[in-house]
N, C-alpha and C positions, 0 to 999 in steps of 0.2 A: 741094113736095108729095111729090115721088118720095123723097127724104131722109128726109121726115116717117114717110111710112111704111115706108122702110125702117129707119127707128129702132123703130118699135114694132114689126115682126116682130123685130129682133136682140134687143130689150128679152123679148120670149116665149121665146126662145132661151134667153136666161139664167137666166131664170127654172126653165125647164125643167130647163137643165142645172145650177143652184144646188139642186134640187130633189133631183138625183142625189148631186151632191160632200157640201154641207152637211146632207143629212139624214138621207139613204138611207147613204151610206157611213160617217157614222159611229154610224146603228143598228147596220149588218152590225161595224163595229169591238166598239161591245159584247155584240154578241152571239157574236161568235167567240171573245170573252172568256169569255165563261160558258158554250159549249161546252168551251175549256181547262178551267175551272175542276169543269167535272162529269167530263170524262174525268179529269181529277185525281186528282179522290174516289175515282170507283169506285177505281180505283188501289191509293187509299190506302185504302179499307174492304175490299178483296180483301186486302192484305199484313197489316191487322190481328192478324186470325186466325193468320198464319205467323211473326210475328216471335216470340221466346222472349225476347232480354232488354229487361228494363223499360223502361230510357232511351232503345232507338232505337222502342220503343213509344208514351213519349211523345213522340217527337222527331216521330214519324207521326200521335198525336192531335193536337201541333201541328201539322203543316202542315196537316191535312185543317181545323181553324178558320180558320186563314188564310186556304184556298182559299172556304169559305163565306165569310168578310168580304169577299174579292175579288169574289165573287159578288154577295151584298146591295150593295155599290158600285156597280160594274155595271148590274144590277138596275134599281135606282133610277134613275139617268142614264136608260136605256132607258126606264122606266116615263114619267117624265117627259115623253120627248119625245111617244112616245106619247099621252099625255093631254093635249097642248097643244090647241087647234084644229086642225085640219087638218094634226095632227101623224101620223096615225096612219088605215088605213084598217078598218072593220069586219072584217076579214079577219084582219088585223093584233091586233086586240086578241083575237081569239077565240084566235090561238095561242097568244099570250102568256096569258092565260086558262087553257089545257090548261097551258102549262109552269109555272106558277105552283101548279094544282092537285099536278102531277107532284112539284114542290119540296117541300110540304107533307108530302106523304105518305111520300118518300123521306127527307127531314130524320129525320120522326118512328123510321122504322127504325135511320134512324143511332146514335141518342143510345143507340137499343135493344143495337143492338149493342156499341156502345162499353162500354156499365155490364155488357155478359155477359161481355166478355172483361178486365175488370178482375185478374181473379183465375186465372192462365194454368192451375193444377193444378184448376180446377173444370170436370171433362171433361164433366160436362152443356152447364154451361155454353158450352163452346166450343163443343160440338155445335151447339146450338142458336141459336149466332150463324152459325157454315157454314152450317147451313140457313136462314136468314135471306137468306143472302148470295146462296146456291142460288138462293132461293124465297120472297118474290118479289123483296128489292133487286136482282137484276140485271136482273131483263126492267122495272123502274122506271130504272133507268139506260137502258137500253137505249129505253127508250118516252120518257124527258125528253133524250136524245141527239137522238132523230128526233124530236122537237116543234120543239127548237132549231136543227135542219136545215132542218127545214118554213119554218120561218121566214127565216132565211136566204135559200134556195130563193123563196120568196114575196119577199123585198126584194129579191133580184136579177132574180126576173121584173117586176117594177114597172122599175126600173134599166132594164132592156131596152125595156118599154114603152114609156119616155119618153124612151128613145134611139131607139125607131123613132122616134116624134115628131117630137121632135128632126131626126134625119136627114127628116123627110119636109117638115117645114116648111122646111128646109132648102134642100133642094131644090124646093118651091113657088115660096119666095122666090128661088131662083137663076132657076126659070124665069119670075117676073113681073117681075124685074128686067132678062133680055134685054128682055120683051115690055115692059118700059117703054123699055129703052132701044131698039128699034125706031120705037116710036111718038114719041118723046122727038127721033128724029130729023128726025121730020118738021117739028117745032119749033127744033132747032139742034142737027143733027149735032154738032159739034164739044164744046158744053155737055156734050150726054147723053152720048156717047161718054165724055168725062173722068168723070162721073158717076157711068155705068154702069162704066166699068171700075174706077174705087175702089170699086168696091160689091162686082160680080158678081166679080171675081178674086180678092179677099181668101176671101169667102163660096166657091167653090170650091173654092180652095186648104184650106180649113175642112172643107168639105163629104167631100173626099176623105180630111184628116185621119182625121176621126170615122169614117169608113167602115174606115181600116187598124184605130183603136183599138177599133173593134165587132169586126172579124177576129181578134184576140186578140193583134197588134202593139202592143207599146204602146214602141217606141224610136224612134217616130215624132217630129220636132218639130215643132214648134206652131207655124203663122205668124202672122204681124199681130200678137205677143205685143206688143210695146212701143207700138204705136201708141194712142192717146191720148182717141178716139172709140167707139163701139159695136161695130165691129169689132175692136177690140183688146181692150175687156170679155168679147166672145164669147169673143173665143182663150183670153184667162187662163182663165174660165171650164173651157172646154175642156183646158187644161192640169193644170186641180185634178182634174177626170175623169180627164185623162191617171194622174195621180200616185195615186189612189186607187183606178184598176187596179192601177198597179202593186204597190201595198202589199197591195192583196186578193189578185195574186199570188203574194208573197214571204209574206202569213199562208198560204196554201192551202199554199206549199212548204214550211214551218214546221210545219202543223199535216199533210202529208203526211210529213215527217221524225218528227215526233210518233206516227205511226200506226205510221212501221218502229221506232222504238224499241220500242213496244209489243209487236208483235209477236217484236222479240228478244227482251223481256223476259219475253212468256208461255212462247218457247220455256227461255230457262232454267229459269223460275218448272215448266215443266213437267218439265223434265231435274230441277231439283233435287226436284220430290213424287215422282218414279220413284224416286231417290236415297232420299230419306224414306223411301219405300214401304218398300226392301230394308232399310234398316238398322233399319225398326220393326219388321219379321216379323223382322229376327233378333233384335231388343231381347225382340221379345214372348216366342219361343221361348226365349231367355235364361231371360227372366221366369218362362214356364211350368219349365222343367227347375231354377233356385233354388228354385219353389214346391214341386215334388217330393222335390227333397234335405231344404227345409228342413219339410216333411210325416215323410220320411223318419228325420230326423235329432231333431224334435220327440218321434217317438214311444220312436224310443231314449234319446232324454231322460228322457220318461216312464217308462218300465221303469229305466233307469239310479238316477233317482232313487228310485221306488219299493224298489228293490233297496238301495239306499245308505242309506235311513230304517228299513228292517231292519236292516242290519248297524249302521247307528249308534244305533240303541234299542238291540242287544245289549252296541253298544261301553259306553253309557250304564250299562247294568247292571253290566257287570264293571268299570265306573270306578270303581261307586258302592262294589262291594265290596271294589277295590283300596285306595278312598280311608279305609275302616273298618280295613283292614287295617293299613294307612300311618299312624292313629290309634293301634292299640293296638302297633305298632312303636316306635312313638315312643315311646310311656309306658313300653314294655319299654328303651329306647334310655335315657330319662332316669333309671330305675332303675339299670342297668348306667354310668350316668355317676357316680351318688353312691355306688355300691359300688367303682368305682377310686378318686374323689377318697380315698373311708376307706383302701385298703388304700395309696396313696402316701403317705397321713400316717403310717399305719403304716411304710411302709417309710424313709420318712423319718428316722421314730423311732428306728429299728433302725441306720441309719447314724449316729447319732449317739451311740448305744450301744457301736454298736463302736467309735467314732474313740475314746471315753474308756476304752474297755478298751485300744486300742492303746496311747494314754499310760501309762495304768498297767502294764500289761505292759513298757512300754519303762522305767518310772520302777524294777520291778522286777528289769530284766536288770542297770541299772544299779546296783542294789546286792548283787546277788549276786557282780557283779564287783569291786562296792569290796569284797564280806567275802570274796574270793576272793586278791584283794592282800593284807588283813589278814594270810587266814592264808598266805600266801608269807611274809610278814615274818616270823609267828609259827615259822615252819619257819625261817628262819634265823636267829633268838634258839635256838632249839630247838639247830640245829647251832652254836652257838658255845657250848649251856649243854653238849653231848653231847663238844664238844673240850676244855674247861675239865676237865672228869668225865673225861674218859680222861687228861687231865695230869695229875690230880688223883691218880686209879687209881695213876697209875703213879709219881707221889711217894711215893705211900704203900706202894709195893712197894720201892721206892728206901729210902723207911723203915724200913720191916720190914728188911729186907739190913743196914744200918747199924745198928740196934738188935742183929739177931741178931749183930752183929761184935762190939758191945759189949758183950755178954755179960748179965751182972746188971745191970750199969749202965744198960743200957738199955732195957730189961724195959719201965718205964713209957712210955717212949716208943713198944716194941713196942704197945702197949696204944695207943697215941692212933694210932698208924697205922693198924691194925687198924679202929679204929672210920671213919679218915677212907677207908680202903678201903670201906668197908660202907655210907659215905655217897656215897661213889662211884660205887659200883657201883649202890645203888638210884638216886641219881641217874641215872645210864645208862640203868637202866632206865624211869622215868619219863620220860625224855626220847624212846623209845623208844616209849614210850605217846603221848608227844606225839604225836611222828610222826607215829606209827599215823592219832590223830583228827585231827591237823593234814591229812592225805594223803587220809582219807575225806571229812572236812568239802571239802576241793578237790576232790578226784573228786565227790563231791555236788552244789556248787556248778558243775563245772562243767556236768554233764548238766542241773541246772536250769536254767542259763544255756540250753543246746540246746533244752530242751522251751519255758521261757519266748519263747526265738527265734523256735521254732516254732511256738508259740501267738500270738505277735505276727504271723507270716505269716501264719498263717488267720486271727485276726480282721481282717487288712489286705486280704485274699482278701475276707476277709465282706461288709467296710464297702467298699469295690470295687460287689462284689456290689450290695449294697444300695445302691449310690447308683446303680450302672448298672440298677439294678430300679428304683430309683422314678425316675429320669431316663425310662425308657420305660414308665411307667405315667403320667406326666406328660402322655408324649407320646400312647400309647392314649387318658386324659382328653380332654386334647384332641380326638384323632380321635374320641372317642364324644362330646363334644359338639357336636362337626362333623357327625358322620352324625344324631346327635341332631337339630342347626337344620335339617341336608338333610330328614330325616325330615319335620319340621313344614312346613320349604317347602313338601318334595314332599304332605304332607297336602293343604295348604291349594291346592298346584298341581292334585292331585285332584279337588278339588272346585271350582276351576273348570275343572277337563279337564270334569268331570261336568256342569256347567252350560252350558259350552262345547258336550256333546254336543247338548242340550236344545237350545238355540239353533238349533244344526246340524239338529235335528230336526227344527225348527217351520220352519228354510229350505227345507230337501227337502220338506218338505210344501205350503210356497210354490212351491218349483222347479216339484214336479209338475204343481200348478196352473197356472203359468205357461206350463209346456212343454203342459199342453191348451190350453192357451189361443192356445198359437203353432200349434198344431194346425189350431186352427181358423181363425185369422187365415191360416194357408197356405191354404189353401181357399176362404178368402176373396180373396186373392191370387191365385190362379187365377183363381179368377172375375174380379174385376176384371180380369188380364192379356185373356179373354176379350171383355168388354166396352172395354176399351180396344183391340183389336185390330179389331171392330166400327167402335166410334167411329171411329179411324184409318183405316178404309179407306170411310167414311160419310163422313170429312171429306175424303180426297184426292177421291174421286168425284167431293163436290160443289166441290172447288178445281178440277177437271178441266171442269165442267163451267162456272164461271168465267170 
């Protein structure tokens, strides 16, 4: 009987403490889980707003999905157990209840947030997810934090409940077990003694256990573990207790290691918005003093160009009259081309004139020199007809002497000498006359030789001339049909200089507009620098307050 009911007290024992190991600790397991999993998020919905490039942005909307599926996992398991029978107490499900509501409402901020900061240069936009983040997701983090503590808190004071329990039945049964075995002895010492001590010493040595592992010892060992009866079921019992302290210790140092990361991490996350802070007031004041220059430098644009589309409507008009001008150049240019080409044919012509006077002057000299030979020849017939005449003379003087010796006798031969003296002597003289014209005719010939020569020099001078006259009238043609095409180019280059200004004019008339336009976009620019400056310290405030 003592056995009997010392089995159904160890049998409540286990029970008790299966109640702790199996249920309770592995609610508090998923719920410690989805405490990680929301401190997570905030996390990752806090750094949304500060990251800049795209990919570790989404590498951050991925984890924050992840951590939600960890969660719904989670979740569910928990929900589960909860909603079994006697899985769960009214207590119990009203938290889970608030944290459930808490989830709702936070999810829906999230999704909010996440589609504002899609687009990082839409400063509304970001604004308005910081203040989101402000006002109200963190005091919902912060309110679904302490629901899922509550709860915790709540499963660990049940834990405790049923480990006073526990410990008090405990110790009941140690004390109804001396007081059996007292009474026990009154029936057979020896039986109840062996009885009572397999019972009572095991359950003590237990009783004390539980007592270290309630004191927060948990390197205690567990006895009666191997033993094969209700006291051995208690111990293991006792040992999965043992082990899920431990592990609620090692998550408490885990998620107390979790808390100082945090807080290094705010302190950088804080050093680096101070950092932010100074280098945005200098960005901004950047931004403001480029607004000014280029305010400053717009309106000298403005005036620049206005001044520029003066002088270039002027330039316009004197193009327009240079290009009229460069017109009737040209027509003066082509004129003066076909009065050279006439006077090169002319001179042309003239060289060719004279090359055929040179031949004939040369064809000329040459026979004045052949009738210049002639009469040299004729001069010396002349002087053999003037020697024969003087032999002649002077036989017939020889004559006369000889006739006059012969007295009568020779009378008539006086007479035929006489006559041949007479033919002699006019002989002589006509040969004399020869001379004469022989000597003028070569003096004649040969000054016309001299002037012919010299007439041949200057028409060779001429024809010179005139070939070196139309060689460089050739070449002026030339050049005046050259400045002539330059002429027409430069016309034609005129009149898209002209049209060229026009263009020019209708740009600067663009320019001006533009440079108002940049005018007012500086001012604009200011402005925004201002409201970005705003924004920027709206949003570190609210990262501060974060």
């Amino acid at each position: 009987m003592i056995v009997g009911i010392s089995a159904i007290e160890i049998a409540k024992l286990n029970d008790n403490i299966s109640v702790i190991n199996d249920i309770n600790t592995v609610k508090q397991r998923y719920v410690i889980n989805l405490r990680g999993s929301v401190h997570d998020r905030s996390i990752g919905i806090r750094d949304i707003v500060l990251l800049d490039s795209p990919q570790a942005r989404q590498e951050n909307i991925a984890r924050i999905e992840k951590l939600r599926n960890d969660y719904v996992l989670n979740g569910k398991q928990l929900l589960d157990m909860v909603s079994q029978q006697g899985g769960g107490t009214e207590k119990e499900q009203e938290i889970i209840a608030e944290i459930i509501k808490i989830r709702t409402d936070t999810d829906a901020y999230i999704s909010r947030i996440i589609a504002l900061t899609e687009n990082r240069y839409d400063i509304a936009s970001i604004d308005e997810a910081t203040r989101l983040i402000a006002d109200p997701v963190a005091q919902l983090f912060i309110d679904w934090l302490a629901s899922i503590n509550a709860y915790i808190d709540y499963v660990e004071h049940l834990n405790q409940e049923i480990s006073a329990d526990v410990k008090a039945a405990a110790s009941g049964f140690f004390g109804w077990a001396v007081s059996a075995q007292v009474a026990g002895a009154l029936i057979g010492v020896i039986l109840v003694s062996r009885i009572g001590a397999s019972i009572t010493r095991p359950i003590g040595r237990l009783v004390q256990t539980m007592n270290k592992l309630a004191s927060g010892n948990n390197a205690v060992d567990i006895p009666a573990i191997n033993q094969r009866d209700e006291v051995g079921t208690m111990a293991r019992a006792v040992s999965i207790f043992r082990d899920n302290a431990v592990e609620r210790a090692q998550l408490a140092g885990q998620q107390e290691q979790a808390i100082r990361r945090d807080v290094e991490r705010a302190e950088r996350i804080r050093t680096l918005v101070a950092a932010f802070e100074r280098q945005s007031k200098d960005a901004i004041g950047n931004v403001h003093a480029a607004a000014r220059d280029l305010h400053d430098a717009s309106s000298q644009l403005s005036e620049a160009s206005d001044d520029m589309a003066s002088e270039t409507r002027r330039a316009a008009s004197a193009t327009g009259n240079a290009s009229q001008s460069v017109v009737v150049a040209a027509g003066a240019a082509e004129e003066l081309a076909a009065s050279i080409q006439e006077v090169s044919s002319q001179a042309s012509r003239s060289h060719a004139v004279a090359g055929r006077a040179v031949e004939e002057a040369t064809q000329t000299v040459n026979t004045m020199e052949g009738l210049a030979a002639a009469a040299a020849q004729i001069g010396e017939i002349v002087n053999l007809i003037r020697t024969i005449s003087e032999q002649t003379n002077l036989l017939a003087l020889n004559a006369t002497i000889e006739a006059a010796r012969a007295g009568e006798a020779g009378r008539g031969f006086t007479v035929v000498a006489s006559e041949v003296k007479n033919l002699a002597t006019r002989t002589a003289q006509a040969t004399q006359e020869i001379v004469s014209q022989i000597t003028a005719i070569q003096n004649a010939s040969g000054h016309a030789v001299g002037a012919i020569e010299h007439i041949n020099a200057t028409i060779s001078d001429m024809s010179a001339i005139a070939l070196a006259v139309a060689t460089a009238i050739e070449e002026q043609a030339a050049a005046v049909q050259s400045i002539a095409a330059s002429v027409a180019h430069s016309s034609n280059e005129s009149q898209v200089g002209a049209d060229a200004m026009n263009r020019v004019e209708a740009s600067l008339a663009a320019t001006g507009s533009v440079s108002r336009s940049v005018e007012v976009h500086a001012h604009k620019l200011a402005d925004d620098a201002n409201a970005l400056d705003t924004a920027i310290t709206s949003f570190l405030g609210n990262v501060t307050k974060v």
